[in-house]
MARMILUM-862556 format. One line per 2 residues: number of its first residue (from 1); their letters; for each residue x, y negated, z negated of C-alpha. Coordinates in nm, 2 decimals. Each point is the difference from the previous one (the first is absolute). Layout:
residues N
NUM) a) X Y Z  ...
END
This chain:
residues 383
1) xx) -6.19 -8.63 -13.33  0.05 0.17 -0.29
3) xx) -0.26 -0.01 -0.28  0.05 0.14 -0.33
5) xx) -0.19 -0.06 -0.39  0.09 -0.31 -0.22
7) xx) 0.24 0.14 -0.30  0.06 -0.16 -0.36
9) xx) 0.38 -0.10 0.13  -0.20 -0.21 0.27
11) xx) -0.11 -0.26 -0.19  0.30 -0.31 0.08
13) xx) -0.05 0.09 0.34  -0.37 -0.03 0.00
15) xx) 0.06 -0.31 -0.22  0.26 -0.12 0.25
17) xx) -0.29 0.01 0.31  -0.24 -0.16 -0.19
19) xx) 0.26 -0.30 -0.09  0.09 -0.03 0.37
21) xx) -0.38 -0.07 0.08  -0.09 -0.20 -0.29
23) xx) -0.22 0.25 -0.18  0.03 0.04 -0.39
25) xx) 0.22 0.26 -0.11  -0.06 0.22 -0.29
27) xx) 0.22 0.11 -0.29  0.14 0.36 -0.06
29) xx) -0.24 0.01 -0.26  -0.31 -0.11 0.29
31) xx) 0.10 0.30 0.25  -0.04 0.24 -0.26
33) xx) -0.30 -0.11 -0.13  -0.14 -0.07 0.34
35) xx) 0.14 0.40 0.06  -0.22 0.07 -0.29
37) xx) -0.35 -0.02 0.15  -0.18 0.31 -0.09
39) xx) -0.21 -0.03 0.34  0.31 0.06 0.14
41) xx) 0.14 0.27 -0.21  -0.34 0.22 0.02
43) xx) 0.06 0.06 0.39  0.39 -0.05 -0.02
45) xx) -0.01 -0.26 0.20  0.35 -0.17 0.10
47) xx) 0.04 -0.38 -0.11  0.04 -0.05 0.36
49) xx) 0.29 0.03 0.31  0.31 -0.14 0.13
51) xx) 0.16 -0.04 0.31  0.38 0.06 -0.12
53) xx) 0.32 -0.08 0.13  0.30 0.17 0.07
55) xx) 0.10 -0.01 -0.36  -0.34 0.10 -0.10
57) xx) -0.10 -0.33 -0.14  -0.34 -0.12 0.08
59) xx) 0.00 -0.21 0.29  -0.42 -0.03 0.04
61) xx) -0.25 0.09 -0.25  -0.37 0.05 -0.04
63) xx) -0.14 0.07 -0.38  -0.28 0.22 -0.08
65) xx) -0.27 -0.04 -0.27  -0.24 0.25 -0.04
67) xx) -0.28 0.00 -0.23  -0.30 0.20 -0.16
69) xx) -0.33 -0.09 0.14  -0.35 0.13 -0.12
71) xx) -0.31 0.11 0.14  -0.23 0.09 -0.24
73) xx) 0.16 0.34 -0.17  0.24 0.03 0.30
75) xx) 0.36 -0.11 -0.05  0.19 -0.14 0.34
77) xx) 0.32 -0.16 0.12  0.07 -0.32 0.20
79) xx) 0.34 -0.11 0.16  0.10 -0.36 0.04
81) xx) 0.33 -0.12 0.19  0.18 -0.26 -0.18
83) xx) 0.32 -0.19 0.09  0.05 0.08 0.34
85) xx) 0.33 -0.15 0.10  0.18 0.01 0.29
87) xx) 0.29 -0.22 0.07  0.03 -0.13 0.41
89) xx) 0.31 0.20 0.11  -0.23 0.38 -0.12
91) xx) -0.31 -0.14 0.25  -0.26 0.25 0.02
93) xx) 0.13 0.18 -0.35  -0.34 -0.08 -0.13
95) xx) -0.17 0.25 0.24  0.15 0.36 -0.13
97) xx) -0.03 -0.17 -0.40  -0.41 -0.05 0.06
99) xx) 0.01 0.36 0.17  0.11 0.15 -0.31
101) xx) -0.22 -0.25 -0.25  -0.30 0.15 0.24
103) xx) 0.12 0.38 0.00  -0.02 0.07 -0.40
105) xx) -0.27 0.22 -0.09  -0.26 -0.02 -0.24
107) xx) -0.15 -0.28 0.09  -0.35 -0.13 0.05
109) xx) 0.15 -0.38 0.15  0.30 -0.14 0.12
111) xx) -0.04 -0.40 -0.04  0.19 -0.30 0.01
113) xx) -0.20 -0.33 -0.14  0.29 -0.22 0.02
115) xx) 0.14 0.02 0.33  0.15 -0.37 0.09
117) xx) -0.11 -0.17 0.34  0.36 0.13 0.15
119) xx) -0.06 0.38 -0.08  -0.40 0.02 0.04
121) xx) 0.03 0.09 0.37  0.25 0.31 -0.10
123) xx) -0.29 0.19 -0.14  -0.25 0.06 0.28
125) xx) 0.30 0.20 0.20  -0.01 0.24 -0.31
127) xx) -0.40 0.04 0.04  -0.07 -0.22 -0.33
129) xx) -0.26 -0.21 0.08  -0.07 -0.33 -0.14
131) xx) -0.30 0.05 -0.30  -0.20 -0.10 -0.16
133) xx) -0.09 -0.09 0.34  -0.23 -0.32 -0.09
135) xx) 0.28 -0.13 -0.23  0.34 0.16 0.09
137) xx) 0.17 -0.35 0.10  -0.19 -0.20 -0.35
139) xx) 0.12 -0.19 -0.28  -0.16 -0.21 -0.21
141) xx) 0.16 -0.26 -0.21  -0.11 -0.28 -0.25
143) xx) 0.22 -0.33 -0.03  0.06 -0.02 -0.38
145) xx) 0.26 -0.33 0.01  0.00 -0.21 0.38
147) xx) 0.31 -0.14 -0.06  0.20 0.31 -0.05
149) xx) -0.16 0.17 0.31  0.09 -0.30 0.23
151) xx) 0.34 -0.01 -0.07  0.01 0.39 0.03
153) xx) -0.14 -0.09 0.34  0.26 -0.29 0.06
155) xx) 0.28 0.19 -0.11  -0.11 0.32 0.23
157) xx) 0.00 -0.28 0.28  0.31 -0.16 -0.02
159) xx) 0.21 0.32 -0.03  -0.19 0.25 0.17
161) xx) 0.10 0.33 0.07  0.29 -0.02 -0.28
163) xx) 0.23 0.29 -0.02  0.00 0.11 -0.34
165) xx) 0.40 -0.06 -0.07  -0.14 -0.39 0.11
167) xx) -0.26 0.05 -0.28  0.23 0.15 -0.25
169) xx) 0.23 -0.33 0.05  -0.32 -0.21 -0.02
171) xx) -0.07 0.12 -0.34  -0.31 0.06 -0.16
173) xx) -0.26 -0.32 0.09  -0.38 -0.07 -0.17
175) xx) 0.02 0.23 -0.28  -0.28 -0.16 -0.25
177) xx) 0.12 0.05 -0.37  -0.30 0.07 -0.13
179) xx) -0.03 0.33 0.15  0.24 0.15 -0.29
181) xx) -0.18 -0.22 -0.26  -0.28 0.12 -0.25
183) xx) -0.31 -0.14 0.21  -0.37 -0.02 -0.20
185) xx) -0.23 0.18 0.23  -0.34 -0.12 0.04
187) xx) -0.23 0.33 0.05  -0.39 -0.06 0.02
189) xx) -0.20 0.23 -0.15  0.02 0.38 0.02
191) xx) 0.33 -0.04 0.16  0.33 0.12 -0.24
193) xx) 0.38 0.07 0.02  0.04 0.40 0.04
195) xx) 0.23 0.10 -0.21  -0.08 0.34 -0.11
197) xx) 0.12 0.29 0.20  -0.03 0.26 -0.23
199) xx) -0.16 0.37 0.12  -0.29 -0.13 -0.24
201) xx) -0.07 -0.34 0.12  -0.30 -0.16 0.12
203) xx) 0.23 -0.03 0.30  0.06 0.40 0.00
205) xx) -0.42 0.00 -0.02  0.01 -0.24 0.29
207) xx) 0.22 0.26 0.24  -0.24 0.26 -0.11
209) xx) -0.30 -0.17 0.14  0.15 -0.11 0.29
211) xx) 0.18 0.33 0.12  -0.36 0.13 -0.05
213) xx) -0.10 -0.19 0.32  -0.07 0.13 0.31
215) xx) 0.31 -0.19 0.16  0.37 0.03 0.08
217) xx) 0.21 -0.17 -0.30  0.37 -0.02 -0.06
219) xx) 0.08 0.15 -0.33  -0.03 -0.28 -0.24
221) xx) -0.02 0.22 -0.34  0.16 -0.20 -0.28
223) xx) 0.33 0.23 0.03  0.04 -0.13 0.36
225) xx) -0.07 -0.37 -0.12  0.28 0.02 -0.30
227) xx) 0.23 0.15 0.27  -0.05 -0.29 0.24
229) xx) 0.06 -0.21 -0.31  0.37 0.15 -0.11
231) xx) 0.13 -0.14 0.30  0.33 -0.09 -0.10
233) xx) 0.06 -0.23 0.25  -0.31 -0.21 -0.13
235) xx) 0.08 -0.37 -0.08  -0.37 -0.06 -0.06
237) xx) -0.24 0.25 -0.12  -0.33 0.02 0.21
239) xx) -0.29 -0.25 -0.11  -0.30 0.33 -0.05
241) xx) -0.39 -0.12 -0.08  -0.27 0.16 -0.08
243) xx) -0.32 -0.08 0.05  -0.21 0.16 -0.33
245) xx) -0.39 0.05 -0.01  -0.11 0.17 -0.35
247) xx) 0.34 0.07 -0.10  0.07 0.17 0.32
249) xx) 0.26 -0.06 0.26  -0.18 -0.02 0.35
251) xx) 0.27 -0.16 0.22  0.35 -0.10 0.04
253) xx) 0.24 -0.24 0.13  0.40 0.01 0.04
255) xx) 0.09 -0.32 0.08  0.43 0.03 0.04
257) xx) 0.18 -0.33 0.02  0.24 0.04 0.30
259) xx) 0.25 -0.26 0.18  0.08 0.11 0.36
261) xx) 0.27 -0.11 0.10  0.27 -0.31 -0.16
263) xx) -0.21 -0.27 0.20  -0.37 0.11 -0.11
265) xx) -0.19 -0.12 -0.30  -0.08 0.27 -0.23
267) xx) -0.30 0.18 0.10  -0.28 0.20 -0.24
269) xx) -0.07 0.32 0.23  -0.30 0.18 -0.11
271) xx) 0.13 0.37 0.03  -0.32 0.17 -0.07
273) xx) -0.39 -0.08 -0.04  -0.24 0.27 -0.09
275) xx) -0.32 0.04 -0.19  -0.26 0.23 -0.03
277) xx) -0.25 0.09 0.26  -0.29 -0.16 -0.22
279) xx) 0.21 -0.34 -0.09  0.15 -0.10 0.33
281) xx) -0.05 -0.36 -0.13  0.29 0.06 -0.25
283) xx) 0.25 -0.07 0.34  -0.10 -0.38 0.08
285) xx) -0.03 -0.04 -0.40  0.36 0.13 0.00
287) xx) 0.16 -0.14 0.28  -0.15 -0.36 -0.11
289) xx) 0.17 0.02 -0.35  0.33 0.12 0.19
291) xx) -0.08 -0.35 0.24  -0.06 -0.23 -0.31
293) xx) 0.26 0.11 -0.18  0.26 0.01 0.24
295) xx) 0.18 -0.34 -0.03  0.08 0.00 -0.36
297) xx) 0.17 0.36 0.04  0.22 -0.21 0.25
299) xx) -0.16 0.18 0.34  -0.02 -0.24 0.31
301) xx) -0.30 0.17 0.15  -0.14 0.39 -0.09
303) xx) 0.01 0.27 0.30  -0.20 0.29 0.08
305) xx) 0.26 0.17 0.24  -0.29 0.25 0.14
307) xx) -0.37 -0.01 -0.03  -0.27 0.27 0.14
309) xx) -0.34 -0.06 0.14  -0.15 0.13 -0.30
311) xx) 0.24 -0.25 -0.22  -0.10 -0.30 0.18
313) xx) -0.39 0.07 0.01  0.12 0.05 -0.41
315) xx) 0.14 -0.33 -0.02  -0.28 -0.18 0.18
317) xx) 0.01 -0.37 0.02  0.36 -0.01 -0.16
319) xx) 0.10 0.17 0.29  -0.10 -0.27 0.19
321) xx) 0.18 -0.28 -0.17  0.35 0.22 0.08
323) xx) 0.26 -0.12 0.26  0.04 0.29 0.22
325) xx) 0.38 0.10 0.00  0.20 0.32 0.22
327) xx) -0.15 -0.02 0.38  0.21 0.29 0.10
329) xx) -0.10 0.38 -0.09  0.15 0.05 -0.34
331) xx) -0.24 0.34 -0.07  0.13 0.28 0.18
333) xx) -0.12 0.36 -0.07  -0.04 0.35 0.09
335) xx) -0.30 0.13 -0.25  -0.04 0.39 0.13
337) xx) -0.42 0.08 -0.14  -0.19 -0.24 0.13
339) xx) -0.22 0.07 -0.28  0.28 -0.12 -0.23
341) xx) 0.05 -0.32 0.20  -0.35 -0.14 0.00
343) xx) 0.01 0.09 -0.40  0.33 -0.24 -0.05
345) xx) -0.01 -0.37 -0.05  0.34 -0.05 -0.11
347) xx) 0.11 -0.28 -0.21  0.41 -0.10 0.01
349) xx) 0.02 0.22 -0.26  -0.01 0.25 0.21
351) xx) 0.28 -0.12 0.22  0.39 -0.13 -0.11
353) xx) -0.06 -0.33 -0.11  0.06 0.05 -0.38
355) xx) 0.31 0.21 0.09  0.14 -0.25 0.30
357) xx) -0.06 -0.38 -0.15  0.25 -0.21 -0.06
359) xx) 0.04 -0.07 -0.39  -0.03 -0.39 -0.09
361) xx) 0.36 -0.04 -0.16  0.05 0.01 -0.35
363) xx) 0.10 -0.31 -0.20  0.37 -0.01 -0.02
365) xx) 0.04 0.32 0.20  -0.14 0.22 -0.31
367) xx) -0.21 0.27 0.08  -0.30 -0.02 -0.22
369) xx) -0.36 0.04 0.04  -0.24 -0.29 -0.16
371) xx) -0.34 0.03 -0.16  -0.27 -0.17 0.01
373) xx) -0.29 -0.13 -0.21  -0.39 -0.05 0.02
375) xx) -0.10 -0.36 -0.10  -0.18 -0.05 -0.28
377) xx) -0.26 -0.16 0.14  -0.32 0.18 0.18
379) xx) -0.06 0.37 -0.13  0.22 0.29 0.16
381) xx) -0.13 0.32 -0.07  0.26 0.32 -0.14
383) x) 0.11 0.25 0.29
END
């Protein structure tokens, strides 16, 4: 089959595969800026491949996201696939697609951490092989409002494999309104809404420390975090914390409010959890204020989509209070310095999650992304 780069006159097509499957689709506006990832443009990347058809109209599609990693002073590049559909009647399409996803140059890993439990046996055929390899098939998640789960659950039941035109008709079910209301957090102490970005932040102090570490870190300078931010496609702008010791930022959550699919309860997915080497008890302080704030933002339970050894031994007896989610190998890579792989304890960040989740729908079908506010009671400190 023939395999050829995504172009800009693509995008209804690519929008017309994800439809079919039930996977959100993204406005004009949302390819270009997802196009726009400077990891991407440094190595001239393509935004991924499609299988096309006679007419040249994408029939199968993977997408590629590529972004800047850091080791210390050196600067490298990391590919994950995205998106990989393949309708029934092109069976075996995917197979040439993940060939040219894991033939691009320039690369120091070739990753997926999302793979669903239908694709996760693709990957080993391709030689990526399922890592971290204590914690490859892990989630952890924290029920936030029983109710809403349970009927998630019942609905799941009673329909069951539901194609996604069924869904469509079905409308959208347990959306909580409260997720596009203005909620009053309640932060404990040393823990504060991140709100400045700016190239002379505390934040920007933060990523200077922390690239300073002798590990493997996805670029998180402030430039990347306000590009992640100017999503257009954004209903709901990423919950960020800080947690602050002596006016300095030493860790920090992204807690994204997601709702995957019409019949799930709106979900808060921590996208990324990362503190410095000497305050690795920022991450259950963290995560814990993401947990006990989760119901009034309108989240049926929070999600940690992919954890590490070294995360969980971070979390500590939080960890343990988790219900244990996936069972099927959704971390699949192919890390080429085994120096490089034993430095990397990726968080979701690191994968497709804030690019891929499904927006919670916007009152009234308006596009627009809420704020929210620290409670006035407890202290909160400034980040």
């Amino acid at each position: 089959m023939a395999v050829r780069p995504i172009i800009r006159s693509d995008h209804d097509d690519l929008n017309r595969l994800h439809r079919e499957v039930g996977w959100p689709e993204r406005s004009a506006a949302g390819w270009r800026w997802l196009e726009s990832h400077p990891g991407r443009a440094d190595i001239g990347a393509p935004a991924g491949w499609v299988i096309p058809d006679a007419d040249d109209r994408p029939a199968a599609m993977l997408g590629n996201f590529v972004q800047r990693f850091r080791h210390g002073p050196r600067v490298l590049h990391g590919a994950t696939g995205f998106s990989i559909i393949v309708p029934p009647r092109l069976k075996g399409a995917s197979r040439p697609l993940i060939r040219a996803f894991l033939k691009q140059p320039g690369l120091f890993a070739r990753y997926t951490f999302n793979a669903n439990a239908r694709s996760a046996p693709l990957y080993g055929l391709f030689g990526l092989k399922p890592w971290p390899e204590q914690t490859h098939a892990l989630k952890l998640s924290w029920t936030a409002d029983r109710l809403a789960c349970a009927q998630g659950r019942a609905l799941r039941m009673l329909l069951g494999r539901t194609s996604a035109e069924t869904a469509a008709r079905l409308g959208e079910r347990l959306m909580n309104p409260r997720v596009f209301g203005r909620a009053e957090l309640a932060l404990p102490d040393g823990v504060a809404i991140l709100r400045d970005l700016s190239d002379a932040s505390p934040y920007a102090a933060f990523w200077t420390r922390l690239r300073q570490e002798d590990r493997l870190l996805a670029d998180r300078s402030p430039a990347s975090l306000r590009w992640r931010l100017s999503d257009p496609d954004l209903t709901l702008a990423p919950l960020l914390l800080a947690c602050v010791r002596g006016g300095d930022v030493v860790g920090v959550a992204m807690g994204q409010m997601t709702k995957t699919s019409l019949i799930e309860p709106p979900c808060l997915d921590i996208v990324d959890l990362v503190a410095l080497e000497t305050a690795q008890d920022a991450l259950p302080l963290l995560t814990r204020a993401l947990i006990d704030n989760a119901r009034s933002l309108g989240a049926a339970k929070v999600r940690l989509q992919m954890a590490t050894p070294r995360l969980l031994a971070a979390l500590g007896d939080l960890a343990g209070t988790a219900r244990r989610e996936g069972g099927w190998g959704h971390c699949h890579a192919i890390v080429d310095d085994p120096a490089l792989a034993a430095a990397w304890a990726p968080t979701p960040f690191d994968g497709d999650y804030g690019l891929c989740a499904r927006n919670p729908p916007a009152p009234h079908a308006r596009r627009r992304v809420a704020a929210v506010r620290p409670a006035s009671r407890g202290r909160a400190a400034k980040a």
